[in-house]
MOPAC internal coordinates of N, CA, C and O (Angstrom, degrees):
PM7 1SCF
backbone

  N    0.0000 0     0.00 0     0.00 0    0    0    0
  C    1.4578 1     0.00 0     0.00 0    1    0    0
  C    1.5337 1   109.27 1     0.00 0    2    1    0
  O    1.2310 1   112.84 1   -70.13 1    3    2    1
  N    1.5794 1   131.14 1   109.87 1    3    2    1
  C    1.0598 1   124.74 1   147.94 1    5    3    2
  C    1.5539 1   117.66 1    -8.15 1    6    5    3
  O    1.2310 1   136.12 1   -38.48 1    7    6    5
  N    1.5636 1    86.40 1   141.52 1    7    6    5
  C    1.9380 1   107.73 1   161.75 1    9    7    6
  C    1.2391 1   100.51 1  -132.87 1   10    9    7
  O    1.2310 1   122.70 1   -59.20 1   11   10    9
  N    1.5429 1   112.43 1   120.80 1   11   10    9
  C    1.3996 1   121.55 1   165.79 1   13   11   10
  C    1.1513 1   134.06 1   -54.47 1   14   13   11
  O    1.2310 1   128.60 1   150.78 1   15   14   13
  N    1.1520 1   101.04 1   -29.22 1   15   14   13
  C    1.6180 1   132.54 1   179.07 1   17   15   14
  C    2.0681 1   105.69 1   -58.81 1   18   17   15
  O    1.2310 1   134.93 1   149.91 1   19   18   17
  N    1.4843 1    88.72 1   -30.09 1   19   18   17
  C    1.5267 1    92.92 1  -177.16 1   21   19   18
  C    1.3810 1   112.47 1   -84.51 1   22   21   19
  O    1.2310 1   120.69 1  -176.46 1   23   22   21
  N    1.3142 1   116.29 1     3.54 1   23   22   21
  C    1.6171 1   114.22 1  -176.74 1   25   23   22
  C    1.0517 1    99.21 1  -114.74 1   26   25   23
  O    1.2310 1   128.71 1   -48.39 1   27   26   25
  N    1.9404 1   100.82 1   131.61 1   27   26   25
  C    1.6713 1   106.54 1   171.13 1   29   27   26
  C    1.3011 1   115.36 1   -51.98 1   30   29   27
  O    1.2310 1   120.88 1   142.90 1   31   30   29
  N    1.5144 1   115.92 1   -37.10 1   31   30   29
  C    1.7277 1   110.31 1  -159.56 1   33   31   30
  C    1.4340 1   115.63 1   -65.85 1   34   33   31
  O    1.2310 1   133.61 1   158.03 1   35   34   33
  N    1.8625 1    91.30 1   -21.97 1   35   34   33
  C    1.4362 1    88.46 1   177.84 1   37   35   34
  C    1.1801 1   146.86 1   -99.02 1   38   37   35
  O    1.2310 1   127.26 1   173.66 1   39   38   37
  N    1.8621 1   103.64 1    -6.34 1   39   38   37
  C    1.3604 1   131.37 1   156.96 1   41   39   38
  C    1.4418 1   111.46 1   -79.58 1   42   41   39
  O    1.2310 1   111.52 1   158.41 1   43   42   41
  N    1.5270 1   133.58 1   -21.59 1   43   42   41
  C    1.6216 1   128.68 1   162.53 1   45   43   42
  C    1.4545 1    96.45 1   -47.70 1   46   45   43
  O    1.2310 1   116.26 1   110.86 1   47   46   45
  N    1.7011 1   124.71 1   -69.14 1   47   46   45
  C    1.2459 1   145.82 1   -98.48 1   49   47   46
  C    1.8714 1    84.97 1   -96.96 1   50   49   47
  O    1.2310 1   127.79 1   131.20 1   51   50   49
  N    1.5942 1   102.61 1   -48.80 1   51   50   49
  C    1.3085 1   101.99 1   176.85 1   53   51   50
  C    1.3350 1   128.48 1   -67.93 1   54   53   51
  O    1.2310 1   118.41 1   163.94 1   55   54   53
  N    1.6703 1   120.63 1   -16.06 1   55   54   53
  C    1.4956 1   117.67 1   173.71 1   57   55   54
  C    1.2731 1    95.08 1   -56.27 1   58   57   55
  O    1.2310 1   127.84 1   123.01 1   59   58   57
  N    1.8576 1   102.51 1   -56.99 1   59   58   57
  C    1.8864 1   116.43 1  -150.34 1   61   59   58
  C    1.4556 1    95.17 1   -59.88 1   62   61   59
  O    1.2310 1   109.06 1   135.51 1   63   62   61
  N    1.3610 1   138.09 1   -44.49 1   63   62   61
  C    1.3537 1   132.18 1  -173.06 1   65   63   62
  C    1.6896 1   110.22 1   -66.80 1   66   65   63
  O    1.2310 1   115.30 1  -177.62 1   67   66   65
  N    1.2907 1   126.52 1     2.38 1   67   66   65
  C    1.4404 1   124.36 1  -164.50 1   69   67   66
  C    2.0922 1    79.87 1  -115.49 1   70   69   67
  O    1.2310 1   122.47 1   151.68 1   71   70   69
  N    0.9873 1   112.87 1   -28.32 1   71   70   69
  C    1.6166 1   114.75 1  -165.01 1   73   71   70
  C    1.5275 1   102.39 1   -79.65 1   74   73   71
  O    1.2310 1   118.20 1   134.25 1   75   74   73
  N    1.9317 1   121.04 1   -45.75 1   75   74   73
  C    0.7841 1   116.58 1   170.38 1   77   75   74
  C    1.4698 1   124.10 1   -85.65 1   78   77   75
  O    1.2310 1   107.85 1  -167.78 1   79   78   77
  N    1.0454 1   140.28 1    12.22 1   79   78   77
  C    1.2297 1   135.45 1   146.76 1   81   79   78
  C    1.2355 1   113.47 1   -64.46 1   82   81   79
  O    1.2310 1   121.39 1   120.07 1   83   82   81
  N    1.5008 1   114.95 1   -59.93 1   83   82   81
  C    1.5836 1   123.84 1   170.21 1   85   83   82
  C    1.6819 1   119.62 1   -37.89 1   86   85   83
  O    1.2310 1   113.08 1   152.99 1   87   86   85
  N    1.3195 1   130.68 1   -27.01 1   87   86   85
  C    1.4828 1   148.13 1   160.21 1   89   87   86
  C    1.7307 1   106.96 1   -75.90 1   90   89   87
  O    1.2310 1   123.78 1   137.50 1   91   90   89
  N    1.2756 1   110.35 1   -42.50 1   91   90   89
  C    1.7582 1    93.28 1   173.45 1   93   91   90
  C    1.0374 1   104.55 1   -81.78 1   94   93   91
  O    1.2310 1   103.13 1   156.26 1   95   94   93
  N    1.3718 1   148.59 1   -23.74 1   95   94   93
  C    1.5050 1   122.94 1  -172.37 1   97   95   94
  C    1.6632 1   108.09 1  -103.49 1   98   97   95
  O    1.2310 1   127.79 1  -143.24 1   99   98   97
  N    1.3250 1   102.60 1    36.76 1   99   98   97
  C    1.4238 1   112.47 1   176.71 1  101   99   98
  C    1.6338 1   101.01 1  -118.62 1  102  101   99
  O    1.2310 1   124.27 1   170.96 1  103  102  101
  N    1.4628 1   109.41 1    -9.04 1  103  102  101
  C    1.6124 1    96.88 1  -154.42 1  105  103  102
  C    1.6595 1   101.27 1   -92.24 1  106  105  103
  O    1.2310 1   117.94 1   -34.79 1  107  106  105
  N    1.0739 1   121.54 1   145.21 1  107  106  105
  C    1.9306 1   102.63 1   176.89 1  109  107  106
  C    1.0383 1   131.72 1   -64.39 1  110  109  107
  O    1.2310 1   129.16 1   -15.41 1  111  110  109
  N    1.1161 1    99.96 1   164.59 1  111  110  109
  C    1.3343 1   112.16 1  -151.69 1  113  111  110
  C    1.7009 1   111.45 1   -72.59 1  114  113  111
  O    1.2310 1   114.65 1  -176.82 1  115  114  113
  N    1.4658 1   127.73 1     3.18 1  115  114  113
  C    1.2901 1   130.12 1   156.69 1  117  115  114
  C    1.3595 1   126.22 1   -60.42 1  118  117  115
  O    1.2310 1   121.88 1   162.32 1  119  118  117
  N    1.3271 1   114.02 1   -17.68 1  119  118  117
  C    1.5262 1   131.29 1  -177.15 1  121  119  118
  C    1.2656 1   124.60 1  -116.94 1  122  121  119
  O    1.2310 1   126.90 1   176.19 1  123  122  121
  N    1.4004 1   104.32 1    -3.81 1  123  122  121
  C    1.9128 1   135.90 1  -167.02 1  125  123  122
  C    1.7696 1    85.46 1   -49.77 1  126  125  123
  O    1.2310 1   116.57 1   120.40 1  127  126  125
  N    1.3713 1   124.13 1   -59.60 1  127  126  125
  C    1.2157 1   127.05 1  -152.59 1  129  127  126
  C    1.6132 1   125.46 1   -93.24 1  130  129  127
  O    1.2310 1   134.29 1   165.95 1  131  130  129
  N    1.8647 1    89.98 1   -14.05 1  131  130  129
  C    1.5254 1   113.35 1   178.97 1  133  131  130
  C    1.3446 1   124.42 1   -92.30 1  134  133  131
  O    1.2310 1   124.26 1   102.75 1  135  134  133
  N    1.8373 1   109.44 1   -77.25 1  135  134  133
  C    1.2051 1    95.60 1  -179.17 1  137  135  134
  C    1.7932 1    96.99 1  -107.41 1  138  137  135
  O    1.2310 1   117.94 1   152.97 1  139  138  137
  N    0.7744 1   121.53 1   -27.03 1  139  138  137
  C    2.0998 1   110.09 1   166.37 1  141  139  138
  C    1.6791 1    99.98 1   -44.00 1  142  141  139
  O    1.2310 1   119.89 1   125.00 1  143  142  141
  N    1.0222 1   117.81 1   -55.00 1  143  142  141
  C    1.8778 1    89.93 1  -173.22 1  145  143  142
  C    1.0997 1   106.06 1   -78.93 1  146  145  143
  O    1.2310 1   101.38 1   144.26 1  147  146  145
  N    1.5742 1   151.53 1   -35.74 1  147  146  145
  C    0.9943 1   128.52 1   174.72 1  149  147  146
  C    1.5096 1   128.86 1   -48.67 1  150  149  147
  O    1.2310 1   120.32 1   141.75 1  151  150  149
  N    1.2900 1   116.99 1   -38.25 1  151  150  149
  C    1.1956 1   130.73 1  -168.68 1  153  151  150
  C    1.6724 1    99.89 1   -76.42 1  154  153  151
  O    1.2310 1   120.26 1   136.95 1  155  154  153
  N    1.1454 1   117.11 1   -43.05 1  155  154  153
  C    1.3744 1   115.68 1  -174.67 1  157  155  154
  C    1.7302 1    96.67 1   -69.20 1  158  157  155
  O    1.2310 1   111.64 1   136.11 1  159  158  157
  N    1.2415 1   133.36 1   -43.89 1  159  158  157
  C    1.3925 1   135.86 1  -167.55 1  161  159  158
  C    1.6148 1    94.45 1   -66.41 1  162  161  159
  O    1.2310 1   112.91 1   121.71 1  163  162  161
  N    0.9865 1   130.99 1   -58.29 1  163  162  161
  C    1.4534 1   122.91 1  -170.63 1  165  163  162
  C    2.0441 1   102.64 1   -70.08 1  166  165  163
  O    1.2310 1   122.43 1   127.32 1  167  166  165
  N    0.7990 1   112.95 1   -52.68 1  167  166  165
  C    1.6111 1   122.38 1   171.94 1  169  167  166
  C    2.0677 1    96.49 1   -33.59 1  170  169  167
  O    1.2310 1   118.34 1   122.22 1  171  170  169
  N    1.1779 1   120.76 1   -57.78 1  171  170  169
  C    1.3847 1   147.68 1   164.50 1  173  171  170
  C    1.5450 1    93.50 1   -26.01 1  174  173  171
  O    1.2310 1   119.95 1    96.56 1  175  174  173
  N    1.5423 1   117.71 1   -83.44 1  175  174  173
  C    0.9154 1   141.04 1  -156.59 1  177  175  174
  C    1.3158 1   115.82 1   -39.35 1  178  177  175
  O    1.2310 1   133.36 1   118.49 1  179  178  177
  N    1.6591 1    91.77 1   -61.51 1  179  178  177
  C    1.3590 1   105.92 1   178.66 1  181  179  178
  C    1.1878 1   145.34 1   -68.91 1  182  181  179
  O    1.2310 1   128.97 1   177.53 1  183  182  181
  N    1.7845 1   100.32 1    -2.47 1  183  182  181
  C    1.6707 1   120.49 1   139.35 1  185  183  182
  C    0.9333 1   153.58 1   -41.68 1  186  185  183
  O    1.2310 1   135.94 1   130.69 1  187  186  185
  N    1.6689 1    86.75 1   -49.31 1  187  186  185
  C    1.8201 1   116.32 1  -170.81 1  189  187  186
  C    1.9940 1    93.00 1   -80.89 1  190  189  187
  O    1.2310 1   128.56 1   134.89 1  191  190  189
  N    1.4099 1   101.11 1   -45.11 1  191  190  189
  C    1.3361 1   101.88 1  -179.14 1  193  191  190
  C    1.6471 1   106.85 1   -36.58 1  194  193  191
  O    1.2310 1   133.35 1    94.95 1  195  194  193
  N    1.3224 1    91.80 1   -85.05 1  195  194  193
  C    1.4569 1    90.75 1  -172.65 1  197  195  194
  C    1.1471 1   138.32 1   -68.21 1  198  197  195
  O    1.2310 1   122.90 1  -162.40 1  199  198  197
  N    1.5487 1   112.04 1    17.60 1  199  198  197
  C    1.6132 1   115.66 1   147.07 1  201  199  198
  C    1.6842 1   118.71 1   -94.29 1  202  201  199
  O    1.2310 1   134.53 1  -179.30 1  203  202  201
  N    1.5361 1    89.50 1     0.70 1  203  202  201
  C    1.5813 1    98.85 1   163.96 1  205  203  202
  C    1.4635 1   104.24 1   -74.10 1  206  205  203
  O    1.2310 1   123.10 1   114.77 1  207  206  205
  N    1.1328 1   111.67 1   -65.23 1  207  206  205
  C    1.6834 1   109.54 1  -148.80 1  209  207  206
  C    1.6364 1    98.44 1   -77.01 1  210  209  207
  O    1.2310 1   112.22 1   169.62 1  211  210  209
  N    1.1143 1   132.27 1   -10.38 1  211  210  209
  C    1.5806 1   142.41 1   154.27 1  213  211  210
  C    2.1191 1   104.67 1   -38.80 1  214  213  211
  O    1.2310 1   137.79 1   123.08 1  215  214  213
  N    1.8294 1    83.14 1   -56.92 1  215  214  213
  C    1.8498 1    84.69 1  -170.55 1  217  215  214
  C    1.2322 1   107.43 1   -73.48 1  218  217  215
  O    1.2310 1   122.65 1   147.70 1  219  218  217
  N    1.6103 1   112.53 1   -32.30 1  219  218  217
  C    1.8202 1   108.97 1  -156.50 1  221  219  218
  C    1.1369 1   112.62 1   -78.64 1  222  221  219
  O    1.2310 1   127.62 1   -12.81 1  223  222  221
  N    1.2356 1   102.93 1   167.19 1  223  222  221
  C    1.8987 1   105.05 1   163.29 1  225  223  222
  C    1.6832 1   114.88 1   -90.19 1  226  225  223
  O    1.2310 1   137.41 1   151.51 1  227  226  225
  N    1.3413 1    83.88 1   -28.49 1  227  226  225
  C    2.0011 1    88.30 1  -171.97 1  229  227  226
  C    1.8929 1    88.35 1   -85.18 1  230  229  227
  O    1.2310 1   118.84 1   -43.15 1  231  230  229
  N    0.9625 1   119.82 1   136.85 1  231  230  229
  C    1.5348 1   108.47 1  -171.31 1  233  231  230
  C    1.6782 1    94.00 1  -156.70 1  234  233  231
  O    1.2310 1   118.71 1  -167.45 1  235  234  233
  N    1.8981 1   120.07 1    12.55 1  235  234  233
  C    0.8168 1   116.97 1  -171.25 1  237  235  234
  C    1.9880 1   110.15 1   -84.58 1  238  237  235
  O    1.2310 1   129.88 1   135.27 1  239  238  237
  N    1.2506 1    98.55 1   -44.73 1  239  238  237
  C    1.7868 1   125.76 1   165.27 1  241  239  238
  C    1.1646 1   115.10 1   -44.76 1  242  241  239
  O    1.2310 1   121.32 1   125.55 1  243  242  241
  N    1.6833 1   115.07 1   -54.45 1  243  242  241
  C    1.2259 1   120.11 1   176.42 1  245  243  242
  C    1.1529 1   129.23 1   -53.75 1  246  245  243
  O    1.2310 1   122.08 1   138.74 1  247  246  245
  N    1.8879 1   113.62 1   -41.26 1  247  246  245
  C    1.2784 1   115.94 1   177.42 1  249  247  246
  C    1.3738 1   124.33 1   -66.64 1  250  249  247
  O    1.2310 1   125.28 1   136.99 1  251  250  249
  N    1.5438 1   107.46 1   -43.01 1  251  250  249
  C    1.5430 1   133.28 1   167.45 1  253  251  250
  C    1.9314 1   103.48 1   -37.89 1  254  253  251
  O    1.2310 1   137.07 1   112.70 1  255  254  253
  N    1.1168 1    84.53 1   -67.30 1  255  254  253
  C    2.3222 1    86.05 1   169.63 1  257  255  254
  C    1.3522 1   105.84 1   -50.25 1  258  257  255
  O    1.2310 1   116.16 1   135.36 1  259  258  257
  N    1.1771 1   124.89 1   -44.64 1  259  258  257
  C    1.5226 1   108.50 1  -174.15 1  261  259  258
  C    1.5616 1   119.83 1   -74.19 1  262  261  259
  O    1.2310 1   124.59 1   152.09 1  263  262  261
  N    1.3799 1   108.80 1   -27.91 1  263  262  261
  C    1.4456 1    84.17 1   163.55 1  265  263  262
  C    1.1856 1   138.61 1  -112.39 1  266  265  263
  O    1.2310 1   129.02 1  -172.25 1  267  266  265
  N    1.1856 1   100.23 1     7.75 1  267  266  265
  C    1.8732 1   121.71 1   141.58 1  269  267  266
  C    1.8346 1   111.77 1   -48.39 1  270  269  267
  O    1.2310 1   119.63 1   132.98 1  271  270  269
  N    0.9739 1   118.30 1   -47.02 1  271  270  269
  C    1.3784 1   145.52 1   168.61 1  273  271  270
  C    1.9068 1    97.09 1   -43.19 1  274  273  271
  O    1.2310 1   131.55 1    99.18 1  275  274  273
  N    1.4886 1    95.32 1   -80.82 1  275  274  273
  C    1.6028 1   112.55 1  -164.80 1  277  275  274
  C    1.6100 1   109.00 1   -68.51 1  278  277  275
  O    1.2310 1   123.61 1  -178.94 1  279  278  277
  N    1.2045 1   110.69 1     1.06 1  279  278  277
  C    1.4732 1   109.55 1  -158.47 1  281  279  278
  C    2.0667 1    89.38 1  -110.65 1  282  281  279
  O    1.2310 1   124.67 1   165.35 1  283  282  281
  N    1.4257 1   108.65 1   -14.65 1  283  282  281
  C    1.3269 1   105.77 1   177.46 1  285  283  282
  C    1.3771 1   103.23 1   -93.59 1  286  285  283
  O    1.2310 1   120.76 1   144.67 1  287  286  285
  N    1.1574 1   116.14 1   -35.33 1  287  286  285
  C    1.1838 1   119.73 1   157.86 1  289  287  286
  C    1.7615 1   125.75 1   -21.43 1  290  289  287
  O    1.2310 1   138.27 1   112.31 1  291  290  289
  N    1.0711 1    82.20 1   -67.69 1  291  290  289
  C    1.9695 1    93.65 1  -172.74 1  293  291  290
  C    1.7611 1    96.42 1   -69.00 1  294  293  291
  O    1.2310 1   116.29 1   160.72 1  295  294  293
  N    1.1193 1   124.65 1   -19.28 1  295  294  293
  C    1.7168 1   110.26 1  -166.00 1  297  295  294
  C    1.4758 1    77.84 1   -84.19 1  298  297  295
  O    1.2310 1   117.09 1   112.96 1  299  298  297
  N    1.5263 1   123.14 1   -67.04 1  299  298  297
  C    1.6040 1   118.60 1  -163.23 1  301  299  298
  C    1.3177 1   113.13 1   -55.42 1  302  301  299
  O    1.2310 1   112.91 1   161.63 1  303  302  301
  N    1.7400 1   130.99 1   -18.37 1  303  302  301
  C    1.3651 1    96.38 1   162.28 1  305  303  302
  C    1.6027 1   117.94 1  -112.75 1  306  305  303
  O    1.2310 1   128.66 1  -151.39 1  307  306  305
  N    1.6725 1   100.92 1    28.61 1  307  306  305
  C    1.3782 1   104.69 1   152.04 1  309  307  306
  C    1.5000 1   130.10 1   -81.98 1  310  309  307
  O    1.2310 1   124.65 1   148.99 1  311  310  309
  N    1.2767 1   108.67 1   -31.01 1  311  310  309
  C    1.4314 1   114.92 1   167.43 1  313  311  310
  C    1.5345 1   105.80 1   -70.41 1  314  313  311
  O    1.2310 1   110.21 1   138.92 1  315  314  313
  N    1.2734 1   135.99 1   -41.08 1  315  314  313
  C    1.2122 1   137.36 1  -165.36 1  317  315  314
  C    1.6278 1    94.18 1   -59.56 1  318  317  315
  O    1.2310 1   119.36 1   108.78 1  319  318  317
  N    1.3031 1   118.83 1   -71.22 1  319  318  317
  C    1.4733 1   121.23 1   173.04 1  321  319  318
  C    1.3551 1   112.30 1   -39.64 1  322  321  319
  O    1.2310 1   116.53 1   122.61 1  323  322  321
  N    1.1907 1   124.19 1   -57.39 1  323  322  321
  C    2.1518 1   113.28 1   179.98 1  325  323  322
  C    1.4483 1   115.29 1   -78.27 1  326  325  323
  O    1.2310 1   124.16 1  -164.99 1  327  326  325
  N    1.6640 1   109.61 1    15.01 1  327  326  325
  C    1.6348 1   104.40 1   168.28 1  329  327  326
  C    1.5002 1    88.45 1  -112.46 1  330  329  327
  O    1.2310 1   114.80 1   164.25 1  331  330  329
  N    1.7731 1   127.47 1   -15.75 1  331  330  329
  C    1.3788 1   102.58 1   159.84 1  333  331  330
  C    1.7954 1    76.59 1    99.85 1  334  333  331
  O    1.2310 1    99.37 1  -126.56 1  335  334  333
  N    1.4213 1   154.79 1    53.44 1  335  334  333
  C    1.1544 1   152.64 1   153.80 1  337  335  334
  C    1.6121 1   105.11 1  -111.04 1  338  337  335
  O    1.2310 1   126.14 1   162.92 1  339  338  337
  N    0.6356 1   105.80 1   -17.08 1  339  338  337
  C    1.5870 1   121.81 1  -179.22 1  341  339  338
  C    1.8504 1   108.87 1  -133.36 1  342  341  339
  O    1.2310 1   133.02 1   -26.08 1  343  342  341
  N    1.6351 1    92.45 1   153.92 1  343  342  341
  C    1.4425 1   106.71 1  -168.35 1  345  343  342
  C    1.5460 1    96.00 1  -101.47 1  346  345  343
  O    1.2310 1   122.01 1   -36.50 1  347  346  345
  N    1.3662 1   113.75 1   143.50 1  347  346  345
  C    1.7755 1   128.42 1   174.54 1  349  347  346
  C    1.2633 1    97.09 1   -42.23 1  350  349  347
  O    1.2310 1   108.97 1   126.28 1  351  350  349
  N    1.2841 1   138.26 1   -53.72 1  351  350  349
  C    1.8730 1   161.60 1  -176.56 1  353  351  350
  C    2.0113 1    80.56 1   -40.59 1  354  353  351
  O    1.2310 1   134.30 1   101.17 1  355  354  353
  N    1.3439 1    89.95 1   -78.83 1  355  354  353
  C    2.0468 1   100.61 1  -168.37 1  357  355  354
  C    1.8381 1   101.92 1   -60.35 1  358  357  355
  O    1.2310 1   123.03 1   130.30 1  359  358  357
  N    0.3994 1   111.80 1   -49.70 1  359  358  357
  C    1.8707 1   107.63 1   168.42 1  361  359  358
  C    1.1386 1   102.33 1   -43.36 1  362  361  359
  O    1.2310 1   109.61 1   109.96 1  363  362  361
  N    1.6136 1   137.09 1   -70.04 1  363  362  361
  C    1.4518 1   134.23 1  -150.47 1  365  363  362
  C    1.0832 1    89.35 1   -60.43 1  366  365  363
  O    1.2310 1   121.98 1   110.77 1  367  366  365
  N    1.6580 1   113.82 1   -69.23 1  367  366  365
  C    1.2461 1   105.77 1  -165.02 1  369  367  366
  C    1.4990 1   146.08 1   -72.37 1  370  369  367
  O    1.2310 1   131.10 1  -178.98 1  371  370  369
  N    1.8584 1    96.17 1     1.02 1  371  370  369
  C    1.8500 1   100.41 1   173.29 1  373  371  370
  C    1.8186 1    87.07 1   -85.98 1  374  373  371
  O    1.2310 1   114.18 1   143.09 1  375  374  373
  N    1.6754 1   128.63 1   -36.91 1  375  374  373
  C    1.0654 1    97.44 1  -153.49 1  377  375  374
  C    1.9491 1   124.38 1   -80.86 1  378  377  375
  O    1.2310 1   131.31 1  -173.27 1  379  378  377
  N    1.9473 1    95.77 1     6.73 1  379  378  377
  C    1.1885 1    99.19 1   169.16 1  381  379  378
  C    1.0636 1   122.34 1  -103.78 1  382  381  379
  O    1.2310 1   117.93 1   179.46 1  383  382  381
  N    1.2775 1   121.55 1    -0.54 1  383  382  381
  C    1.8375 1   119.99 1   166.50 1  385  383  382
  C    1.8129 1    77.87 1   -75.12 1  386  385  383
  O    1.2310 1   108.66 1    85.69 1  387  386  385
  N    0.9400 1   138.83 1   -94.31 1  387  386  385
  C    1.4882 1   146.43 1   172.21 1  389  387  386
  C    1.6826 1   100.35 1    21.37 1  390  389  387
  O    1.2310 1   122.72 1   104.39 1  391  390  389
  N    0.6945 1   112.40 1   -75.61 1  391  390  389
  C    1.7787 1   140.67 1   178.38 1  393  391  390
  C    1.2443 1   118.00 1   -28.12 1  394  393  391
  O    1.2310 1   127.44 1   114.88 1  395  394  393
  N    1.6745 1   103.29 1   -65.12 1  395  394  393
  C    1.1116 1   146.17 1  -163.48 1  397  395  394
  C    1.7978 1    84.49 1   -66.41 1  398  397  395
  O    1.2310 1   124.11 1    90.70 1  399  398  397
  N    1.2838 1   109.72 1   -89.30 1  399  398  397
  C    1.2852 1   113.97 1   179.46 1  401  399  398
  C    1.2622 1   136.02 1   -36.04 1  402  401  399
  O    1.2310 1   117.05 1   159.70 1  403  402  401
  N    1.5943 1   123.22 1   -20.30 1  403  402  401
  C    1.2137 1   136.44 1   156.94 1  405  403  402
  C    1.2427 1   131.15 1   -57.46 1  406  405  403
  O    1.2310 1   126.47 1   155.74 1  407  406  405
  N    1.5524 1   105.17 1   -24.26 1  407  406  405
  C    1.5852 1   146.26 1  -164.16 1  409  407  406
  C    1.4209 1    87.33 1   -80.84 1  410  409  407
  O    1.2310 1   129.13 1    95.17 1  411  410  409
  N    1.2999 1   100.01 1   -84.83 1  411  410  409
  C    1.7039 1   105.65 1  -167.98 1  413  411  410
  C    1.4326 1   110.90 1   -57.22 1  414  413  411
  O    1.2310 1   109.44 1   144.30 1  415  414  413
  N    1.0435 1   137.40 1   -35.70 1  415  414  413
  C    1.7456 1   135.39 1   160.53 1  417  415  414
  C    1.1551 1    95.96 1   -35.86 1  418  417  415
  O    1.2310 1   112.92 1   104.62 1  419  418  417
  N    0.9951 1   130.99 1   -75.38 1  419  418  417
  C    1.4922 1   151.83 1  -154.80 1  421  419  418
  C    1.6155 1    98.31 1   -41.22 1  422  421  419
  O    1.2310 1   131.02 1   100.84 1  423  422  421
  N    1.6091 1    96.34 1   -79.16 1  423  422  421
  C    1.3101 1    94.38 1  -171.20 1  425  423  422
  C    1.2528 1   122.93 1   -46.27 1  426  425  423
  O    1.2310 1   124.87 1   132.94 1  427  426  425
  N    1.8204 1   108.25 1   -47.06 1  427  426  425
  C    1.5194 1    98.31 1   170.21 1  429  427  426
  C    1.4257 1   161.07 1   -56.39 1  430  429  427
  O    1.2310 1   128.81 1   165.38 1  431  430  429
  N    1.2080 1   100.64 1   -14.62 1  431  430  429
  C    1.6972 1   161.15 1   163.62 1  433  431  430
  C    1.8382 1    97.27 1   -49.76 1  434  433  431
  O    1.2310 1   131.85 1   111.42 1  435  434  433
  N    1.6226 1    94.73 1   -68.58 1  435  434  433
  C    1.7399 1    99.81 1   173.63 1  437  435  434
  C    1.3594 1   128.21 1   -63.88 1  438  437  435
  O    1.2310 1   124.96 1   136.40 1  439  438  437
  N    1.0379 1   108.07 1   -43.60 1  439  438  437
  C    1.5736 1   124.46 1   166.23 1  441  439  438
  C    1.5117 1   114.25 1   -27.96 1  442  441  439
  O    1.2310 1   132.28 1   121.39 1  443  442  441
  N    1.1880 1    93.90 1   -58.61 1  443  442  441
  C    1.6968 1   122.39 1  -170.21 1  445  443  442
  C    1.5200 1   103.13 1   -48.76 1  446  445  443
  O    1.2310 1   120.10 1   180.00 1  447  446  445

């Protein structure tokens, strides 16, 4: 039986998902319901994903969603940054855990 715990993507994925939560419940509360939950719901997602493709065999779809997933990611906290809810500092650094994680999809993706 798999340990999740043994996959980088999924020990990256869980810092970055503990970081971006910490960025939506910072953002005000005009967006609390708009783009802060969305972002946290897909951030979510991309957890569950990849304790999907950990269990599955088909793990080719799964990965493909995730960075469909991570790739909305970076627009929503690009807008977040040019409405000024986020600091250039919090951008760099969600959009390189962001990055990072695209990376390791990626590679795993090739592997396959």
């Amino acid at each position: 039986m798999p340990n999740p715990t043994s996959y980088p993507l999924f020990e990256h994925w869980y810092k970055t998902n503990n970081y971006i939560l910490d960025r939506c419940e910072q953002l005000p509360k005009s967006v609390r319901f708009t783009i802060s939950s969305r972002m946290m719901t897909l951030s979510m997602e991309v957890l569950e994903l990849i304790i999907e493709a950990i269990y599955s065999k088909e793990r080719k779809p799964i990965l493909r969603k995730i960075n469909l997933h991570l790739e909305k990611l970076r627009v929503f906290f690009r807008l977040c940054k040019d409405r000024r809810y986020i600091s250039i500092q919090q951008y760099g650094q969600v959009f390189k855990m962001i990055n990072e994680a695209g990376k390791m999809c990626g590679g795993w993706l090739k592997s396959l």
